[in-house]
C-alpha positions as CSV (number, residue, x, y, z in Angstrom):
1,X,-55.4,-122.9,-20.6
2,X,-58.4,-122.0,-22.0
3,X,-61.7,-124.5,-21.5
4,X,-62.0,-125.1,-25.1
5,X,-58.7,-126.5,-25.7
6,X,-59.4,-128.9,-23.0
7,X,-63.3,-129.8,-24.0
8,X,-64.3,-133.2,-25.0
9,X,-64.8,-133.6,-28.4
10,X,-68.5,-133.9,-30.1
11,X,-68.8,-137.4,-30.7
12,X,-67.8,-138.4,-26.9
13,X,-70.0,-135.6,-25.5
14,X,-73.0,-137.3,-27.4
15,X,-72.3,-141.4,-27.0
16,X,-72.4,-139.9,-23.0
17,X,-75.0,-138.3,-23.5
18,X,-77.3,-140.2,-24.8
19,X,-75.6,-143.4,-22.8
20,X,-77.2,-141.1,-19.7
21,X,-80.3,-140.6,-21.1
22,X,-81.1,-144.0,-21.8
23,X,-79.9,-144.6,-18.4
24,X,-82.5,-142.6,-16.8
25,X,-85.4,-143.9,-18.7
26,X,-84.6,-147.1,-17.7
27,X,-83.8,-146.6,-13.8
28,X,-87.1,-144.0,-13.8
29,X,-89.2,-146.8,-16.0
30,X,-88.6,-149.8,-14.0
31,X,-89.2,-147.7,-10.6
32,X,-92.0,-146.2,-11.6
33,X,-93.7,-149.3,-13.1
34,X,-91.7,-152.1,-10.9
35,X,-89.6,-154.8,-11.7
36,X,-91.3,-157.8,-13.8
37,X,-89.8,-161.1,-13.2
38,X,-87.6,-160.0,-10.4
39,X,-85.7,-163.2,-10.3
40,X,-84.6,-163.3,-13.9
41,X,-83.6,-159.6,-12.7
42,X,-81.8,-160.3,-10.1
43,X,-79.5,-163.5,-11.7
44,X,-78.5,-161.8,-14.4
45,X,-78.1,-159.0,-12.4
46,X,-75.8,-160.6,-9.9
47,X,-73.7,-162.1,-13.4
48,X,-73.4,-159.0,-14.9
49,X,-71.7,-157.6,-11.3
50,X,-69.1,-160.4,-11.3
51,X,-68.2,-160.1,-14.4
52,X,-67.9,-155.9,-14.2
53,X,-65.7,-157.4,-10.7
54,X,-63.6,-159.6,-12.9
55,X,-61.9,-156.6,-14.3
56,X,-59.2,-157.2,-11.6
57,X,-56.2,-158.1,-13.4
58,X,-57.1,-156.8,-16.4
59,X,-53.8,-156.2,-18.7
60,X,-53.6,-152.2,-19.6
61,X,-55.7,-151.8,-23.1
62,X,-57.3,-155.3,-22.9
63,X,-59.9,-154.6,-25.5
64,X,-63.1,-156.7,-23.2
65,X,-61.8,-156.6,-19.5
66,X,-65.0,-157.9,-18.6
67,X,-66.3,-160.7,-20.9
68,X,-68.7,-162.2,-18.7
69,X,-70.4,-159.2,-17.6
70,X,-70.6,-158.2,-21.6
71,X,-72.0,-161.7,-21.7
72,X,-74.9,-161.6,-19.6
73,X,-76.0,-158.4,-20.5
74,X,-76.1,-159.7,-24.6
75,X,-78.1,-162.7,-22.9
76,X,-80.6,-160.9,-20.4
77,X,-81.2,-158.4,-23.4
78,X,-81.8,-161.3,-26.4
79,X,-83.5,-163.4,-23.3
80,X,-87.2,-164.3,-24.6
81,X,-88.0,-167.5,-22.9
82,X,-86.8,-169.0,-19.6
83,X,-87.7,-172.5,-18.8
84,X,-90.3,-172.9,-21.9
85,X,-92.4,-169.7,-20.4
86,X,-92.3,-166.6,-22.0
87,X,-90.8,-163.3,-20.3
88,X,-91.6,-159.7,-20.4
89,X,-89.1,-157.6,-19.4
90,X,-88.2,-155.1,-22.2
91,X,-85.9,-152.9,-23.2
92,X,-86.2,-150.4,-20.3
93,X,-85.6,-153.5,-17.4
94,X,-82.9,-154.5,-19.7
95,X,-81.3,-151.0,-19.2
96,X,-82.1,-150.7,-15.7
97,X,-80.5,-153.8,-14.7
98,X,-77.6,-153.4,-16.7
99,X,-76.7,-149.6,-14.8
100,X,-77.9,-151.2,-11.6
101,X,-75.2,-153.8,-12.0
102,X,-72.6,-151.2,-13.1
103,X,-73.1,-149.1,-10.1
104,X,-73.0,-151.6,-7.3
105,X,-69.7,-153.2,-9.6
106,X,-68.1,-149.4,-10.0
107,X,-67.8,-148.8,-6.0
108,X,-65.1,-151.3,-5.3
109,X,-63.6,-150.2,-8.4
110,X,-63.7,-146.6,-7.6
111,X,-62.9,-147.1,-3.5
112,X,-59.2,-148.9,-4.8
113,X,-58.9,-145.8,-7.5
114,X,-59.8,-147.6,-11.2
115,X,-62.5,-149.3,-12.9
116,X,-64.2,-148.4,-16.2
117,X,-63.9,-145.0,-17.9
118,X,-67.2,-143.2,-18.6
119,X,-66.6,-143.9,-22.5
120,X,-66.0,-147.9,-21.8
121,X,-69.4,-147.7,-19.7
122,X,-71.6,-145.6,-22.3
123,X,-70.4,-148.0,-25.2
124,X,-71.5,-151.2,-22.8
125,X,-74.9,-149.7,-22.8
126,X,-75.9,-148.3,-25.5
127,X,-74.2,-151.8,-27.1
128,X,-76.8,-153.6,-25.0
129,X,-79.6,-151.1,-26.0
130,X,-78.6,-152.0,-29.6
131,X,-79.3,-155.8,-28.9
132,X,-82.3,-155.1,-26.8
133,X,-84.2,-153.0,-29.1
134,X,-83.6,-155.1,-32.4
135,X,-85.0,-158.4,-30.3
136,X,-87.5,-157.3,-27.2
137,X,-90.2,-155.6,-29.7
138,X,-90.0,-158.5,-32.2
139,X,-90.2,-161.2,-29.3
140,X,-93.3,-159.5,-27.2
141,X,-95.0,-158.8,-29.9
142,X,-95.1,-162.5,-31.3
143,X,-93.1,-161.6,-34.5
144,X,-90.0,-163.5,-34.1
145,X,-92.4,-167.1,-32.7
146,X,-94.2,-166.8,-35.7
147,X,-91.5,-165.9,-38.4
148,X,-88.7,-168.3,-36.7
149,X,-90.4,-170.6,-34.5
150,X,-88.3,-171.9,-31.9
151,X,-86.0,-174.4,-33.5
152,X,-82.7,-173.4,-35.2
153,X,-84.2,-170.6,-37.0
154,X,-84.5,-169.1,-33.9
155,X,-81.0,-169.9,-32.5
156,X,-79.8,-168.2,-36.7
157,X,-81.8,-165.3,-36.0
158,X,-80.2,-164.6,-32.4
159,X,-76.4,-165.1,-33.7
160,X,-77.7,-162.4,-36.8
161,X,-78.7,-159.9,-34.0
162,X,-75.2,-160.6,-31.9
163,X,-73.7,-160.4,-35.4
164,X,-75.1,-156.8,-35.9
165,X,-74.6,-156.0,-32.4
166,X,-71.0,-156.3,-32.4
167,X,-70.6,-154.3,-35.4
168,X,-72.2,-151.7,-33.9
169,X,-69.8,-152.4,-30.7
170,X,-66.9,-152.1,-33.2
171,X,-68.7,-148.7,-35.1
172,X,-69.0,-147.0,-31.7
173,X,-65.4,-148.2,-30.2
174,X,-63.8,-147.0,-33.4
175,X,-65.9,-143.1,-33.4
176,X,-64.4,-142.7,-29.8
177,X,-60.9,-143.5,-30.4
178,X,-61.0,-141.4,-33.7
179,X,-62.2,-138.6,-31.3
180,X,-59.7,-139.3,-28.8
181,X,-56.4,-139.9,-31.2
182,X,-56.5,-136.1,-31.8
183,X,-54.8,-134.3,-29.4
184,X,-56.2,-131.6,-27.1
185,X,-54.2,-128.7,-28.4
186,X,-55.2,-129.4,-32.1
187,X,-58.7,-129.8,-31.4
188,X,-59.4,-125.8,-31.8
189,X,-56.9,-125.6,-34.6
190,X,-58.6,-125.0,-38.0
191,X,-57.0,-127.9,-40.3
192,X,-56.7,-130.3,-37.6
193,X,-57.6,-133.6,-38.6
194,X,-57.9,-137.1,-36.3
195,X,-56.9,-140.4,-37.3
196,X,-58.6,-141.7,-40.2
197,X,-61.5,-143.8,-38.7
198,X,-61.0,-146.7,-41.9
199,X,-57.8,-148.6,-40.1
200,X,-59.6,-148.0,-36.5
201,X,-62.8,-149.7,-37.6
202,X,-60.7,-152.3,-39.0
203,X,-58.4,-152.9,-36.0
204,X,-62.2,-153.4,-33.9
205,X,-63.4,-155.8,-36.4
206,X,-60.2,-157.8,-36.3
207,X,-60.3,-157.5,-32.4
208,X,-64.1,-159.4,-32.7
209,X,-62.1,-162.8,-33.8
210,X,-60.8,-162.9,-30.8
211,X,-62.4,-162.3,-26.7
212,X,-65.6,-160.9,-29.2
213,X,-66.5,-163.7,-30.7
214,X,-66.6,-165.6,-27.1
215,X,-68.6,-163.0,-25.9
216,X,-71.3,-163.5,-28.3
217,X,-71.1,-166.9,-28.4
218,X,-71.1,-166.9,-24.8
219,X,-74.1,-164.8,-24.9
220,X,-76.3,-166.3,-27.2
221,X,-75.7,-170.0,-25.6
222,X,-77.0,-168.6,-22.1
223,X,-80.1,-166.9,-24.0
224,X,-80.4,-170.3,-25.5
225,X,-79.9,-172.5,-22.3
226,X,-82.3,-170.2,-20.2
227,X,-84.9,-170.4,-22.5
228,X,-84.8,-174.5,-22.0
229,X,-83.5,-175.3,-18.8
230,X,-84.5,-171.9,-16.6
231,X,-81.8,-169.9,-14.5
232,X,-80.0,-173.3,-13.9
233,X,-78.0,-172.7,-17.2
234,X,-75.9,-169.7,-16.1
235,X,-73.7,-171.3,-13.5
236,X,-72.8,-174.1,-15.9
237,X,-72.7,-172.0,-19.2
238,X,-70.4,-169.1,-17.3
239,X,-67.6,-171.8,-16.7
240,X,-66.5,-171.6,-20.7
241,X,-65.7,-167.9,-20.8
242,X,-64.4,-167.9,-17.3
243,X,-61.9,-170.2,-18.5
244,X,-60.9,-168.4,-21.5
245,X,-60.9,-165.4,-19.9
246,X,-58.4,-167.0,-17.3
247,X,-56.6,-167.7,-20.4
248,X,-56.5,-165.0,-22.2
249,X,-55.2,-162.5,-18.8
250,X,-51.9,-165.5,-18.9
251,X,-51.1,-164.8,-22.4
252,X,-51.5,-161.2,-22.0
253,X,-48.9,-161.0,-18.8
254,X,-46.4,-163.3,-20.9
255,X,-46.9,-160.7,-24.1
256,X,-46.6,-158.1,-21.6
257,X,-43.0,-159.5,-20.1
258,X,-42.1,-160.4,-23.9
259,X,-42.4,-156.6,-24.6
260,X,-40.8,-155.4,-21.8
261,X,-37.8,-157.5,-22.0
262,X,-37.5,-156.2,-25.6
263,X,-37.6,-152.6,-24.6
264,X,-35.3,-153.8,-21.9
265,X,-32.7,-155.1,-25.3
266,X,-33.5,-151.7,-26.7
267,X,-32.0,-149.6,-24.0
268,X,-28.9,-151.0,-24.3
269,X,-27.5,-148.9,-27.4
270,X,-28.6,-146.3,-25.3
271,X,-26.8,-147.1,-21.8
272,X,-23.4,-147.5,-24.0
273,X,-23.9,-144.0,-24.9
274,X,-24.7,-144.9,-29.1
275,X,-28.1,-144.0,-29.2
276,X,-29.8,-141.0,-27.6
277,X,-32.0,-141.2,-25.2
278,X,-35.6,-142.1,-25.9
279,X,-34.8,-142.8,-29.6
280,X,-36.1,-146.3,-29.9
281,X,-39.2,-145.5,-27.8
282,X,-39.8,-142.3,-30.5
283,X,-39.0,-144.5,-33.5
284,X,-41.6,-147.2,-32.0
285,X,-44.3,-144.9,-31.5
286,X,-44.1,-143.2,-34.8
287,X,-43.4,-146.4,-37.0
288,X,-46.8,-147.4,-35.1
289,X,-48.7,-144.6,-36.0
290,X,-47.6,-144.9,-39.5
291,X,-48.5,-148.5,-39.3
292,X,-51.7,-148.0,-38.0
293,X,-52.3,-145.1,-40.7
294,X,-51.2,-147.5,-43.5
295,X,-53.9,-150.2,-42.8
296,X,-51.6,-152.8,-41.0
297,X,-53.5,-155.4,-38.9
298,X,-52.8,-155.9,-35.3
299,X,-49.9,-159.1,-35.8
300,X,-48.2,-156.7,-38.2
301,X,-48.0,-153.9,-36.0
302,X,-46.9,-155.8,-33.2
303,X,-43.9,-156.9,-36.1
304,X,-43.0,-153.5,-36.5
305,X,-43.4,-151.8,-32.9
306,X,-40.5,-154.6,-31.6
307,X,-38.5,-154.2,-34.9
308,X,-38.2,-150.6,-34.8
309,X,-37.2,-151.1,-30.7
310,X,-34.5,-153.4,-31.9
311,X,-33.5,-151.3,-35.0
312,X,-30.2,-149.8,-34.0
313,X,-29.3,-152.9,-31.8
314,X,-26.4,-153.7,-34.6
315,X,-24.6,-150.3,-33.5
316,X,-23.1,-152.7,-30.6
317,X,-20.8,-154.3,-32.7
318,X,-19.1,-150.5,-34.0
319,X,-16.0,-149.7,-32.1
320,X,-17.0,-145.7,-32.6
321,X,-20.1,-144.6,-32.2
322,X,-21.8,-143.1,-34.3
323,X,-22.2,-139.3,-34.3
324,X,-25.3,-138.7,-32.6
325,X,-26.8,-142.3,-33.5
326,X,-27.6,-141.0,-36.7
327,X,-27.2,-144.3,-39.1
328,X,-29.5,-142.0,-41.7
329,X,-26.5,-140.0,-42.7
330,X,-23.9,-143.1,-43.1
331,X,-22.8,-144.4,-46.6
332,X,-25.4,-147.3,-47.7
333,X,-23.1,-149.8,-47.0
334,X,-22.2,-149.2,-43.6
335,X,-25.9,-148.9,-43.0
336,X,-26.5,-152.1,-44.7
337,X,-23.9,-153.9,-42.3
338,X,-25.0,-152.0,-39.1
339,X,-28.6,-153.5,-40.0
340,X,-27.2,-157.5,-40.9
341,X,-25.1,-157.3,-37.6
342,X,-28.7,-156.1,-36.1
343,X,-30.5,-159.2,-37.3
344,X,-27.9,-161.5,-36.5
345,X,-28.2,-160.1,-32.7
346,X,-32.1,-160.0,-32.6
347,X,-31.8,-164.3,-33.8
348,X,-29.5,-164.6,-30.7
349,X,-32.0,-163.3,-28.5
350,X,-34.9,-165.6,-29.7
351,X,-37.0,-163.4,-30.7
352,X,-39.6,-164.2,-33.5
353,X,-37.7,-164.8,-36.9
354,X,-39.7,-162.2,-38.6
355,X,-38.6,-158.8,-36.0
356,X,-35.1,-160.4,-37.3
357,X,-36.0,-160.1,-40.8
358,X,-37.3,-156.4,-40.6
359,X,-34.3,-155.1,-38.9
360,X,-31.4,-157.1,-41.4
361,X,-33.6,-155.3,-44.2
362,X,-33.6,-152.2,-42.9
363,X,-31.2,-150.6,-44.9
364,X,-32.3,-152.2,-48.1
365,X,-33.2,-150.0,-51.1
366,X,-37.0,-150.4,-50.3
367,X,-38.2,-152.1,-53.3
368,X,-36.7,-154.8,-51.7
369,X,-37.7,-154.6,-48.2
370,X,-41.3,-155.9,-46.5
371,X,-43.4,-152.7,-45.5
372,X,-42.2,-153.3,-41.6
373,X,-38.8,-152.3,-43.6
374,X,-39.8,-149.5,-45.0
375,X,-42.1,-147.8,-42.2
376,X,-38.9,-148.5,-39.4
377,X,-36.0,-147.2,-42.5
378,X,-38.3,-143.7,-43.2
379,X,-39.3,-143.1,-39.4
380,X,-35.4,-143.7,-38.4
381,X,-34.2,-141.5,-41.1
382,X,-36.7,-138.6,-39.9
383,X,-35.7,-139.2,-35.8
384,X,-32.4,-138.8,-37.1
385,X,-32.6,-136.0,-39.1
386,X,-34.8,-134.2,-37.1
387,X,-32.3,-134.9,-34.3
388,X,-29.0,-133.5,-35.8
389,X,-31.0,-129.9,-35.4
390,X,-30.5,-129.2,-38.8
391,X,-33.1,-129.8,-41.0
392,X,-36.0,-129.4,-38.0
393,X,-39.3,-131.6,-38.8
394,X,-40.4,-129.8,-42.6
395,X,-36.8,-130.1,-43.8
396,X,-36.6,-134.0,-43.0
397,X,-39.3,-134.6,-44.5
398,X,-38.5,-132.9,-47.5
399,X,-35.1,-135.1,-47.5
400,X,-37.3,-138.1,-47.0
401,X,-39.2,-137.0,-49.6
402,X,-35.9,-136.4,-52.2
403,X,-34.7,-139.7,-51.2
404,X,-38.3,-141.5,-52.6
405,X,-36.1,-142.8,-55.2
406,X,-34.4,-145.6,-54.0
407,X,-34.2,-145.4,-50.2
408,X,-38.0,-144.5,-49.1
409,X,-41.0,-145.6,-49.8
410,X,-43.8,-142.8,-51.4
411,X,-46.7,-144.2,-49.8
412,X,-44.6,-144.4,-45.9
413,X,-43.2,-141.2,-46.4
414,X,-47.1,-139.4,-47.2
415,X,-48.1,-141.6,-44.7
416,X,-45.2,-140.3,-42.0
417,X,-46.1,-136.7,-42.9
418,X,-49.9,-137.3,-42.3
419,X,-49.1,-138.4,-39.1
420,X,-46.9,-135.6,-37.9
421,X,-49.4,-132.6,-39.5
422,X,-51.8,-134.2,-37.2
423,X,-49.4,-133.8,-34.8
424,X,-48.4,-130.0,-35.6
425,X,-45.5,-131.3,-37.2
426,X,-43.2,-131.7,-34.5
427,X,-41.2,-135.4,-33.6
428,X,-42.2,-137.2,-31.0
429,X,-40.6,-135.8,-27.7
430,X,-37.5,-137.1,-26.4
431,X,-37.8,-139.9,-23.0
């Protein structure tokens, strides 16, 4: 294959780039010049390593798998005071000790074959940078004493700055997943367009309510508590986001073991031989990509990855099955009881009342359906069109497209094609 099929695209070559340049100012500043305050260095150094450490455990695409290291970084780089004396450290020490920390934390990582990405690390620093340069100038210079004093328009003007900061976290996080949603063999293909960065940038912004907002909480308290009570603060003011990150790695494994037990349920018209192989998992992905594409928030598409799993789970109850799985091509009302029997199933399980509701209204005319409905109905129809080897991907989408009517949904079924011309137009692959 050729290299340019396989390149990285534009917007990751340069957040690397300059994530590495700033890098190497920073190492090459503070060597040259030496360290100032070397213990300030060296505590929020050693924080930063744990928490780059505590990635252990870390569920796969846990949005902050280290808080506390993000943490300590916000606070060494919005740290102006530390025990009522002023420090000096700048934005170049706040770099330096930030890669320094990285590297020593990357080579257990690396010696037991994971740890951070290159993208995850050059987002962490040029994040940090961000912070660093909005509040180091202001604070040596003498701006932000004399324009905020010390008092709690100080403490306003720091939560601003982490404000800002993690917008520009969320900016950056959604540019790099827009480059990397389009897939390597489109990338040289004239027409080829990624994910629209709008829902992206929306599903980071919604992801700061969570782990984020700790995070900058965190890291504002311990720029705060060091600037009153010295280097004594971080032991006691790490204890907080420890916890919740404790927390938050429980309800990820029990979300994690939710899912997998639902994909486990979703099998099962496959085993008996009424679904073919891999159909849920194709109907998941796409009805998430359409999702996604459509604006839905994180809950939502949670709702409608598990509902379209479960969506043919009411083909149990025929005595024949169905040719090919292909519910798309039987008369409404047969659809319409395949889909109730569904629901009453997915209730048995225990599953949340709304997956239920999606998959007992699937086979509504959509007018009457929720959107989950009508993404899971239109995605279904295509899988099952697109299986029969008939129609091939442009011709289901063109039956889609006739049926817009009554059965599908305008907006999902521009939406579905979107998704598949970035995708060459092809379905999903089968397993």
């Amino acid at each position: 294959m050729s290299p340019q099929w396989v390149r990285l695209p534009p917007v990751v070559l340069a957040v690397r780039g300059a994530a590495l340049a700033l890098a190497a100012a920073g190492l090459g500043h503070t060597l040259w010049h030496g360290v100032r305050e070397p213990g300030h260095a060296l505590a929020f150094g050693v924080l930063i390593t744990i928490g780059e450490l505590a990635r252990w455990g870390a569920q796969p695409g846990e949005r902050e798998p280290a808080p506390l290291g993000a943490a300590g970084a916000l606070a060494y780089a919005l740290l102006g005071s530390s025990g009522g004396e002023p420090t000096s450290h700048g934005v170049l020490q706040v770099i330096a000790v930030l890669v320094a920390a990285q590297l020593v934390a990357c080579v257990p990582h690396v010696a037991r074959g994971s740890g951070p990405g290159p993208d995850q690390v050059a987002r962490r620093i040029l994040t940090v940078v961000f912070a660093a340069v909005c509040f180091q100038p202001l604070y040596n210079s003498g701006r932000s004493e004399s324009w905020f004093g010390d008092g709690p328009y100080y403490a306003a003007f720091l939560l601003v700055l982490l404000g800002l900061t993690a917008l520009c976290d969320a900016v950056l996080g959604a540019l790099l997943l827009q480059a990397r949603t389009l897939p390597r063999s489109l990338r040289a293909v004239v027409g080829a367009t990624p994910v629209p960065y709008g829902p992206l940038l929306r599903d980071e912004l919604r992801a700061l309510r969570g782990i984020g907002s700790a995070v900058c909480a965190t890291g504002a308290v311990m720029a705060l508590g060091v600037a009153v009570a010295g280097l004594w603060a971080l032991p006691v003011l790490c204890v907080p986001l420890l916890l919740t990150q404790v927390s938050f790695r429980r309800f990820a494994a029990v979300r994690t073991t939710y899912r997998q037990t639902i994909a486990s349920l979703a099998r099962s018209t496959e085993i008996a031989g009424y679904t073919p192989h891999g159909h849920a998992r194709r109907v998941a992905a796409l009805c998430t990509a359409v999702g996604r594409e459509m604006g839905l928030s994180g809950p939502e598409l949670t709702v409608l990855e598990y509902a379209a799993l479960m969506h043919d789970i009411g083909q149990l109850s025929l005595v024949d099955p169905v040719p090919a799985g292909a519910t798309a091509t039987l008369p409404a009302a047969e659809q319409r009881r395949i889909a109730l029997l569904g629901g009453a199933v997915v209730r048995q399980t225990g599953v949340d009342t709304e997956i239920a509701v999606v998959v007992e209204q699937q086979a509504d005319p959509y007018r009457e359906q929720p959107l989950a409905a009508r993404i899971v109905r239109a995605v279904n129809a295509y899988d099952d069109l697109c299986g029969e080897g008939l129609s091939g991907p442009l011709g289901a989408l063109e039956q889609l497209r006739l049926g817009t009517g009554r059965d599908y949904q305008p907006q999902v079924v521009e939406s579905l094609s979107r998704v598949l011309a970035r995708g060459g137009l092809t379905p999903v692959p089968p397993g």
